[in-house]
Chimera marker file (.cmm) of the C-alpha trace (Angstrom):
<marker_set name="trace">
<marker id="1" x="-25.400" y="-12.771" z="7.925" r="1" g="1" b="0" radius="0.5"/>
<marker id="2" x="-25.269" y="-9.275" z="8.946" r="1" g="1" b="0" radius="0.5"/>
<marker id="3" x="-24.917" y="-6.150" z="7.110" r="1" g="1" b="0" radius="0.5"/>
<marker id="4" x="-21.828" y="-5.649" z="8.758" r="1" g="1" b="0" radius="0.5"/>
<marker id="5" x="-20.695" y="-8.610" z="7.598" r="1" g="1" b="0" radius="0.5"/>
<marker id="6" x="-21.712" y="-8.317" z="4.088" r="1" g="1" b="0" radius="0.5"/>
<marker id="7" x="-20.172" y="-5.356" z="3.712" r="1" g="1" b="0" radius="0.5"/>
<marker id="8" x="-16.752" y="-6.229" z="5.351" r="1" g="1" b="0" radius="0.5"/>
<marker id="9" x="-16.565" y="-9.298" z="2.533" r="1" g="1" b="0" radius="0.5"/>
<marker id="10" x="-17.273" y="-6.826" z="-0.434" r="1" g="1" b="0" radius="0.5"/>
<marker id="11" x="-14.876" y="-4.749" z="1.219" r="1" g="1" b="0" radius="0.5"/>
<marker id="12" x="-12.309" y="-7.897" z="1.835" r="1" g="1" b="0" radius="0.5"/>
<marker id="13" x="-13.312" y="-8.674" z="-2.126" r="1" g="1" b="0" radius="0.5"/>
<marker id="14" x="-12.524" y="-5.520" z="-3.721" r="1" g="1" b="0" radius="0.5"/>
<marker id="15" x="-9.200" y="-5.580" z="-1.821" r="1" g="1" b="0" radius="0.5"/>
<marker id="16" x="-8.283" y="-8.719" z="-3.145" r="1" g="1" b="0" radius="0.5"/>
<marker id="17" x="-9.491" y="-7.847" z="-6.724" r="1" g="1" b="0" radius="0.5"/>
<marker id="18" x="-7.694" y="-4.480" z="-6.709" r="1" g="1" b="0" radius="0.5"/>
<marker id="19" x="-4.207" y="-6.251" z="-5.473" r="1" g="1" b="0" radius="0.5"/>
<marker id="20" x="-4.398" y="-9.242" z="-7.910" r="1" g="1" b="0" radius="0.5"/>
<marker id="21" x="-4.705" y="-6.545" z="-10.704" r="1" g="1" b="0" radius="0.5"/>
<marker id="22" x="-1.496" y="-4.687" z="-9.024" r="1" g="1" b="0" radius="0.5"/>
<marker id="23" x="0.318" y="-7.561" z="-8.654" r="1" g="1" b="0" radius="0.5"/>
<marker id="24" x="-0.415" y="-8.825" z="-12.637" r="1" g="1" b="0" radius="0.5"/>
<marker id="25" x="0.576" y="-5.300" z="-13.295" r="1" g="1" b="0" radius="0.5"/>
<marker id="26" x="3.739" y="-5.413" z="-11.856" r="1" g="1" b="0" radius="0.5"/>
<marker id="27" x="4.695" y="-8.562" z="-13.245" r="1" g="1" b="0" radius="0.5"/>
<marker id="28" x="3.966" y="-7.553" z="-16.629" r="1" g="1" b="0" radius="0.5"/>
<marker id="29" x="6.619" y="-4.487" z="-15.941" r="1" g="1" b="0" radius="0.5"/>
<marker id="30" x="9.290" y="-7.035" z="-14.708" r="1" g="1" b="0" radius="0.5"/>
<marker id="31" x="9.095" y="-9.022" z="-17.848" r="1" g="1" b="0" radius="0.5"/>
<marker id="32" x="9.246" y="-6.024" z="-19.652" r="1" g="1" b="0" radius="0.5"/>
<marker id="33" x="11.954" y="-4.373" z="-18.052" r="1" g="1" b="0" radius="0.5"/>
<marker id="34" x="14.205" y="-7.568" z="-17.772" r="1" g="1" b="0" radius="0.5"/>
<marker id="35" x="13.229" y="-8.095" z="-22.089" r="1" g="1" b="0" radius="0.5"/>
<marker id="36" x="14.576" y="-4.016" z="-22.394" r="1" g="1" b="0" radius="0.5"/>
<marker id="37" x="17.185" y="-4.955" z="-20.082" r="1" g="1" b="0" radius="0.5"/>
<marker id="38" x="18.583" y="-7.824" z="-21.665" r="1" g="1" b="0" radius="0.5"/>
<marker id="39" x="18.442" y="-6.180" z="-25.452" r="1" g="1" b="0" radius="0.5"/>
<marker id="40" x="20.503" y="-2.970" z="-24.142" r="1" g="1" b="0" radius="0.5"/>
<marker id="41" x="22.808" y="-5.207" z="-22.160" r="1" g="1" b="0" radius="0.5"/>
<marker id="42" x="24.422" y="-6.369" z="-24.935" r="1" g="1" b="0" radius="0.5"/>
<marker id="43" x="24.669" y="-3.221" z="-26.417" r="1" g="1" b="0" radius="0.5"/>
<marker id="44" x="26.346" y="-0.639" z="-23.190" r="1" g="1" b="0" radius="0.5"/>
<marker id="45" x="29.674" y="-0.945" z="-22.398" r="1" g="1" b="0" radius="0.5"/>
<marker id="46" x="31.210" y="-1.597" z="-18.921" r="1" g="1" b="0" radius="0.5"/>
<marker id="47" x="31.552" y="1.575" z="-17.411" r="1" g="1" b="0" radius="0.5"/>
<marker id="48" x="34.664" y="3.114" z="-16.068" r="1" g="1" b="0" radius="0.5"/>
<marker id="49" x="34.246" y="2.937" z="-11.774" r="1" g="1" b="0" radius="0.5"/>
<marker id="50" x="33.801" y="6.764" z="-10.219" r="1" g="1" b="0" radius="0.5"/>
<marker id="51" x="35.546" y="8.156" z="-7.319" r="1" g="1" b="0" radius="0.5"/>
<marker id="52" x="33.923" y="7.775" z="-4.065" r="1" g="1" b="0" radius="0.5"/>
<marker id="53" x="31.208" y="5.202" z="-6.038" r="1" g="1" b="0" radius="0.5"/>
<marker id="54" x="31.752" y="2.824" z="-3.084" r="1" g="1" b="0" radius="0.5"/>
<marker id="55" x="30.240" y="5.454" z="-0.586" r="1" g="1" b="0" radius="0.5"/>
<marker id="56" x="26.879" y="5.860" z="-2.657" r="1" g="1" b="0" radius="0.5"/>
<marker id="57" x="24.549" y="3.204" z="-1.010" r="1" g="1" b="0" radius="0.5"/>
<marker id="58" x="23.637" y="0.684" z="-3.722" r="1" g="1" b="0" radius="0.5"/>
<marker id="59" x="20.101" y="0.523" z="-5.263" r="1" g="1" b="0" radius="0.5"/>
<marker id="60" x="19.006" y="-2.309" z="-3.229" r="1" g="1" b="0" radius="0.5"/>
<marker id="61" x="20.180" y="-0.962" z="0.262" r="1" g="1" b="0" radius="0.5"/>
<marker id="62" x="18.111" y="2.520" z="-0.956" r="1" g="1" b="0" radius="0.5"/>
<marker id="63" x="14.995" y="0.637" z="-1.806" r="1" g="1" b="0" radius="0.5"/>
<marker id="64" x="15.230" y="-1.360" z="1.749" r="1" g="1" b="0" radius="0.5"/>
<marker id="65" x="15.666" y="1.951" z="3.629" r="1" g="1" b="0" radius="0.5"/>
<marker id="66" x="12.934" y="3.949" z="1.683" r="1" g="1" b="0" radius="0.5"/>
<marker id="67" x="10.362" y="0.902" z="2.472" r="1" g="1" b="0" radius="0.5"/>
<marker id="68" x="11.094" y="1.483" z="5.857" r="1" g="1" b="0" radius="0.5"/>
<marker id="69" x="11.066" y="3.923" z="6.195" r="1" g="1" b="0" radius="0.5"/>
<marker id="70" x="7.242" y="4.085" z="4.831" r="1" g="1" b="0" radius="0.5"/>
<marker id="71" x="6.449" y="1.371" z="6.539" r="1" g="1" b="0" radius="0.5"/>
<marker id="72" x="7.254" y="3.301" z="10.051" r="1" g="1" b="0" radius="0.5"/>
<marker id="73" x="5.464" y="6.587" z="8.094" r="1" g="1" b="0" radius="0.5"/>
<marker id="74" x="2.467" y="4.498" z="7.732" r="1" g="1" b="0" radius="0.5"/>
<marker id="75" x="2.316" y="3.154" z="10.857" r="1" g="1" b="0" radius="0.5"/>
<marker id="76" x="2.410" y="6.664" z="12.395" r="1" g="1" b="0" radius="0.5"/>
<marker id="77" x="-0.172" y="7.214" z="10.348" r="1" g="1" b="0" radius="0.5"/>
<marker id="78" x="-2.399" y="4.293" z="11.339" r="1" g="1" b="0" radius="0.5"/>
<marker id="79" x="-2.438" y="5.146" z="15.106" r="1" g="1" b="0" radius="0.5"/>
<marker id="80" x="-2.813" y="9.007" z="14.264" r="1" g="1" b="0" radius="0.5"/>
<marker id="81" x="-5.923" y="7.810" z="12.531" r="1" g="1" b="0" radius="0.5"/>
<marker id="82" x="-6.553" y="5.676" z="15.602" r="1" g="1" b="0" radius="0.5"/>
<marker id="83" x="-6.183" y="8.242" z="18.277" r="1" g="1" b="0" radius="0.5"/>
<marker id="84" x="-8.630" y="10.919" z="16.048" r="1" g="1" b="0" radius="0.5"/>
<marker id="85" x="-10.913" y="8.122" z="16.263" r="1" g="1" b="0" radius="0.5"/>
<marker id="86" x="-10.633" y="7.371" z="19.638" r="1" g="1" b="0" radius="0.5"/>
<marker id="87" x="-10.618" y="11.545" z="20.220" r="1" g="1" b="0" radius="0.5"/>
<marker id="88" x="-13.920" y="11.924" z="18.438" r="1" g="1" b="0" radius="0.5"/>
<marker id="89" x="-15.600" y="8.865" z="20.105" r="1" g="1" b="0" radius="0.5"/>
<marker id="90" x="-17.650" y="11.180" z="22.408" r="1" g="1" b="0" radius="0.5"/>
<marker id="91" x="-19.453" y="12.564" z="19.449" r="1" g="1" b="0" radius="0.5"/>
<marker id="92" x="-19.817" y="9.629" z="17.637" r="1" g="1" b="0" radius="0.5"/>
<marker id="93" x="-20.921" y="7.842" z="19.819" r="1" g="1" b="0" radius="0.5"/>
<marker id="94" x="-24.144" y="9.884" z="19.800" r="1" g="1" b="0" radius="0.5"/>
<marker id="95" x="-24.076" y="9.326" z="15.895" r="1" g="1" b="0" radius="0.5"/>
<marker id="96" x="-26.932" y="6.915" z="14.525" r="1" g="1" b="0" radius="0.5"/>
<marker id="97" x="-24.899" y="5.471" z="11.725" r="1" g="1" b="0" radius="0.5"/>
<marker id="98" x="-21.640" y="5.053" z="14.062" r="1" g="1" b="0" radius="0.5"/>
<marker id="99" x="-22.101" y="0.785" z="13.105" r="1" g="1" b="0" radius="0.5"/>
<marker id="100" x="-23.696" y="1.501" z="9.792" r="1" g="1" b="0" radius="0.5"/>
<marker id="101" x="-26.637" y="-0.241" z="11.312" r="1" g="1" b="0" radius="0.5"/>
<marker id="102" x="-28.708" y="1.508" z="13.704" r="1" g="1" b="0" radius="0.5"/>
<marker id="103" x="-29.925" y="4.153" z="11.272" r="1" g="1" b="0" radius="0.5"/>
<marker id="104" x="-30.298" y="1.070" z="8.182" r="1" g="1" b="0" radius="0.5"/>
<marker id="105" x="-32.846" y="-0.269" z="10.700" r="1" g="1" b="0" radius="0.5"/>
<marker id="106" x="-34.691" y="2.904" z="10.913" r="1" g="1" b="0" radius="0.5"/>
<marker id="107" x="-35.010" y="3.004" z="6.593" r="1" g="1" b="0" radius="0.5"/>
<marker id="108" x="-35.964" y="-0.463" z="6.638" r="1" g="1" b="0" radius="0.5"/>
<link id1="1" id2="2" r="1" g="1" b="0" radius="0.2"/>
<link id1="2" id2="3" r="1" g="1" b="0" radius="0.2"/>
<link id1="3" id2="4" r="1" g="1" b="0" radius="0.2"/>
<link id1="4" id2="5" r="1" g="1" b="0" radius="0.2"/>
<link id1="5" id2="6" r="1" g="1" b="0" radius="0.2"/>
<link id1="6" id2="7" r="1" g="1" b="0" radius="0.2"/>
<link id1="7" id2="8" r="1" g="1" b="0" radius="0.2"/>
<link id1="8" id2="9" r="1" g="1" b="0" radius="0.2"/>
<link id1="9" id2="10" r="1" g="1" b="0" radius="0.2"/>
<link id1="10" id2="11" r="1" g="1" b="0" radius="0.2"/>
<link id1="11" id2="12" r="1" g="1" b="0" radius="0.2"/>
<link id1="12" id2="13" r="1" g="1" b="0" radius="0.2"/>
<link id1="13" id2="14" r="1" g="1" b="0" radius="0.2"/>
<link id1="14" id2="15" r="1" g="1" b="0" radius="0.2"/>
<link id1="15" id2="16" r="1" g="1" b="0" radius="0.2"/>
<link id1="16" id2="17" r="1" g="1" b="0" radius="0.2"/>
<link id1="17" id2="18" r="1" g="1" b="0" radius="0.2"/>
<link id1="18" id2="19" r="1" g="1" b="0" radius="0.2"/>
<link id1="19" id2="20" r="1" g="1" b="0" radius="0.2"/>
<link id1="20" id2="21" r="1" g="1" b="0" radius="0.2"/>
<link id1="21" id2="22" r="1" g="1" b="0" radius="0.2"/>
<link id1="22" id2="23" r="1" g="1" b="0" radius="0.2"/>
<link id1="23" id2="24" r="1" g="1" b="0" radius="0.2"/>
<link id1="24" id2="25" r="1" g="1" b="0" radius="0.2"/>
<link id1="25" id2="26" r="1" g="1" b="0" radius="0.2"/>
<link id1="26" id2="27" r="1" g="1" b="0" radius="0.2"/>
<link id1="27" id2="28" r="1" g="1" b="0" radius="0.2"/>
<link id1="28" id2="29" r="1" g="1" b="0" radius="0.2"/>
<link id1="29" id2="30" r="1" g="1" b="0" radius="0.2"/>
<link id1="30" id2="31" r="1" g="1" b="0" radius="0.2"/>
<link id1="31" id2="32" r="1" g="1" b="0" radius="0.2"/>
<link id1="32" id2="33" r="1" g="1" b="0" radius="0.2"/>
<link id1="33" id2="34" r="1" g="1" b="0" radius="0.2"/>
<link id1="34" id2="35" r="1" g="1" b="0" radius="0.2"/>
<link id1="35" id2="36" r="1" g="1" b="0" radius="0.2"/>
<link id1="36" id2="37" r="1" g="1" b="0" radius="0.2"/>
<link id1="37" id2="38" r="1" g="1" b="0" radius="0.2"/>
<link id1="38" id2="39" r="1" g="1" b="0" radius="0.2"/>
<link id1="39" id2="40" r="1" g="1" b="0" radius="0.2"/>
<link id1="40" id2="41" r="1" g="1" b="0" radius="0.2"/>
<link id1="41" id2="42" r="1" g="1" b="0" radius="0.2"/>
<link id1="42" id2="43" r="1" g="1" b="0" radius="0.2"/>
<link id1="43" id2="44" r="1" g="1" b="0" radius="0.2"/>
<link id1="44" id2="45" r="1" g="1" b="0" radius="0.2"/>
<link id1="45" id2="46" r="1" g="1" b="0" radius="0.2"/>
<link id1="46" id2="47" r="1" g="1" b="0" radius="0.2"/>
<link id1="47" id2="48" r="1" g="1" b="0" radius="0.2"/>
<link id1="48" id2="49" r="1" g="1" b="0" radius="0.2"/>
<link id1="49" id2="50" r="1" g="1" b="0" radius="0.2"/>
<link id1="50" id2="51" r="1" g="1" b="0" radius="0.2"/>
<link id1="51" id2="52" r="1" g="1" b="0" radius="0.2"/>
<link id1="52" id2="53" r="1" g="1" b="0" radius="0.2"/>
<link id1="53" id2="54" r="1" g="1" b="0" radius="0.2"/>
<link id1="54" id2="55" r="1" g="1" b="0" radius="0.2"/>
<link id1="55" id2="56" r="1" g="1" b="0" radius="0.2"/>
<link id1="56" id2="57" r="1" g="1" b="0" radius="0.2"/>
<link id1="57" id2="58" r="1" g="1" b="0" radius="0.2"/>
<link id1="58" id2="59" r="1" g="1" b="0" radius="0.2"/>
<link id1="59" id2="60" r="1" g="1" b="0" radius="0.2"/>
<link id1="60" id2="61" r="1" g="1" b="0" radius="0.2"/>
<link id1="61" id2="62" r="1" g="1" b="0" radius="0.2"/>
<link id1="62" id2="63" r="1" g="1" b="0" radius="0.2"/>
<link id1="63" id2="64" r="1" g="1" b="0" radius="0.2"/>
<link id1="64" id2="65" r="1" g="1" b="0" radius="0.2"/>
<link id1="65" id2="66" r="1" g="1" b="0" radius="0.2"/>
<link id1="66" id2="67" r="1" g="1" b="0" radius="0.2"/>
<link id1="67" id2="68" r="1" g="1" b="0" radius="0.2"/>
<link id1="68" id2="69" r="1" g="1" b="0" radius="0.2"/>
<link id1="69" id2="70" r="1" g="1" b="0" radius="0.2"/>
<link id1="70" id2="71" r="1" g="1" b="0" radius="0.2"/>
<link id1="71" id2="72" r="1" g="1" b="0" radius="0.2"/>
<link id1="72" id2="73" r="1" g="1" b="0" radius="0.2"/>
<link id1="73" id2="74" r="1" g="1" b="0" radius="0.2"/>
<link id1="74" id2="75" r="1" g="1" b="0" radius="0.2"/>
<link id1="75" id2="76" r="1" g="1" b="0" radius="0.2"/>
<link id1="76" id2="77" r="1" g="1" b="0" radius="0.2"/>
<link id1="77" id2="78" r="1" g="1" b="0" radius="0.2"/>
<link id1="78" id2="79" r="1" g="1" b="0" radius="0.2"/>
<link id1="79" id2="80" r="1" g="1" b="0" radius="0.2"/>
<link id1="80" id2="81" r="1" g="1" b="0" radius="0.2"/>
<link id1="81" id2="82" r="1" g="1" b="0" radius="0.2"/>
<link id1="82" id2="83" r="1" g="1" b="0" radius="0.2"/>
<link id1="83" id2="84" r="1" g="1" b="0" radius="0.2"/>
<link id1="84" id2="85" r="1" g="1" b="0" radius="0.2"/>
<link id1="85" id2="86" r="1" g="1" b="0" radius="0.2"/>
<link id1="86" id2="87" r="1" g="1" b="0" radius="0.2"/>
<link id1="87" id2="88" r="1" g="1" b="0" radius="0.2"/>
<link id1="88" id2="89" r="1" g="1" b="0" radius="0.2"/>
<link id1="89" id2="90" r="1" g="1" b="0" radius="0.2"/>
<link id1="90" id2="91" r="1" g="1" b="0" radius="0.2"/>
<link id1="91" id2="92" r="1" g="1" b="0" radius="0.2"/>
<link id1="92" id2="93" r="1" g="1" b="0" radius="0.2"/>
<link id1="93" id2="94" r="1" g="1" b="0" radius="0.2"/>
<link id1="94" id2="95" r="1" g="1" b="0" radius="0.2"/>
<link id1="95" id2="96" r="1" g="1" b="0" radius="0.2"/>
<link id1="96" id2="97" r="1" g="1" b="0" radius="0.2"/>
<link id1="97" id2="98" r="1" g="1" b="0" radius="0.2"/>
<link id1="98" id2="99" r="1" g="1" b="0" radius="0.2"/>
<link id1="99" id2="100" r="1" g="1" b="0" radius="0.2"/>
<link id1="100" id2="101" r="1" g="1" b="0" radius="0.2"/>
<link id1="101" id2="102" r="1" g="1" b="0" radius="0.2"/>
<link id1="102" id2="103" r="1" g="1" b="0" radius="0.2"/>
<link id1="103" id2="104" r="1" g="1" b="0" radius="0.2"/>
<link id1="104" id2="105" r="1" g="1" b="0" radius="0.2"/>
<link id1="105" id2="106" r="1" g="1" b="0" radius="0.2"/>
<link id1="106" id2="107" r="1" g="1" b="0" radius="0.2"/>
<link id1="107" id2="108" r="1" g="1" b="0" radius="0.2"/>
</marker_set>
């Protein structure tokens, strides 16, 4: 197994790791937010319906657009990062630790 290959799976590991602890995060604010939302339910009353309410987009239609809307964003961003990369390449190229390996060799 290579170095590069070690690292990549501690990488890959931590990844996971940090997005199961999101993900047990979030669900812990669902439940809590559909407990809240249940208690208070019972205790607002329907609301009257404002003018022009039906030309306000609705919550869900807001969250689609705003998610992609970053998910175009950070695409952009991903080739930007890309294209500095590839813009740079003459340099590092002439880098020892360009792989992360070349210069461990040398320490070794």
């Amino acid at each position: 197994m290579t170095t590069t290959t070690t690292t990549d799976e501690a990488i890959q590991t931590t990844q996971e790791h940090i997005l199961a602890a999101v993900r047990q995060s979030q669900e812990a604010m669902v439940k809590a937010v559909t407990v809240w939302s249940e208690a208070v339910a019972k205790a607002v009353p329907e609301l009257p319906t404002q003018p022009l309410a039906d030309k306000l987009p609705t919550p869900e239609k807001l969250i689609e657009t705003s998610f992609e809307f970053a998910e175009r964003l950070l695409a952009a961003q991903h080739k930007f990062a890309n294209d500095v990369l590839a813009a740079a390449a003459p340099v590092m190229k002439k880098t020892p630790a360009r792989n992360g390996s070349k210069g461990d060799a040398k320490a070794s």
